[in-house]
N, C-alpha and C positions, 0 to 999 in steps of 0.2 A: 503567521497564520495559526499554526499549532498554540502560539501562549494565549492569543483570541480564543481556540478552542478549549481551552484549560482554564480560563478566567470564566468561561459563560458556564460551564459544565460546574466548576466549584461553586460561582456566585449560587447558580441557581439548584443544585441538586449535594452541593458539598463533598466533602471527604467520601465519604459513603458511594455516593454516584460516581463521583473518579472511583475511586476503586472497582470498583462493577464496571466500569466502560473499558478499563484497561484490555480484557479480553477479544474486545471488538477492534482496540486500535491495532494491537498483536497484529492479528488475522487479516485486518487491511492492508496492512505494508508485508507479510508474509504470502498474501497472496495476490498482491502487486508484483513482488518479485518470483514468486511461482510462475505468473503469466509471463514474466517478459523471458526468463529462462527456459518455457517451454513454446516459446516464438521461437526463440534465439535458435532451438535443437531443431523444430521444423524448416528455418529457412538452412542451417548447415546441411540438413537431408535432403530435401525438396526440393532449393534454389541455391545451389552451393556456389554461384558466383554472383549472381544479382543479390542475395537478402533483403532485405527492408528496416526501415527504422521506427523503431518496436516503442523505445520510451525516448525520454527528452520531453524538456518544456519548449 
C-alpha cells in the first residue's frame, strides 16, 4: 500500500511533492503511535486489569 502511495504521489506531483509530503507522512505514524501509547498509559491508570485493545489490524 505505502509503494501504491509513492508511485501515485511521484507519477503525479514528482520529486518535489514527495518531498513536501514527507512531513505529513512523519506526523501520521508519530501520532499513530502517540495515540496508542497514550491509550496504553490510560488503561495502566484507569483499568489496570481489564485494558483494551488499542491497535492491530
Amino acid at each position: 500500500m505505502v509503494w501504491v502511495i509513492k508511485l501515485v504521489v511521484i507519477r503525479y506531483g514528482g520529486v518535489l511533492l514527495y518531498r513536501r509530503s514527507l512531513p505529513l507522512w512523519y506526523g501520521l505514524i508519530v501520532g499513530y503511535l502517540f495515540g496508542v501509547a497514550l491509550s496504553t498509559a490510560v488503561d495502566g491508570v484507569w483499568f489496570p486489569d481489564e485494558g483494551h485493545w488499542v491497535h492491530g489490524w
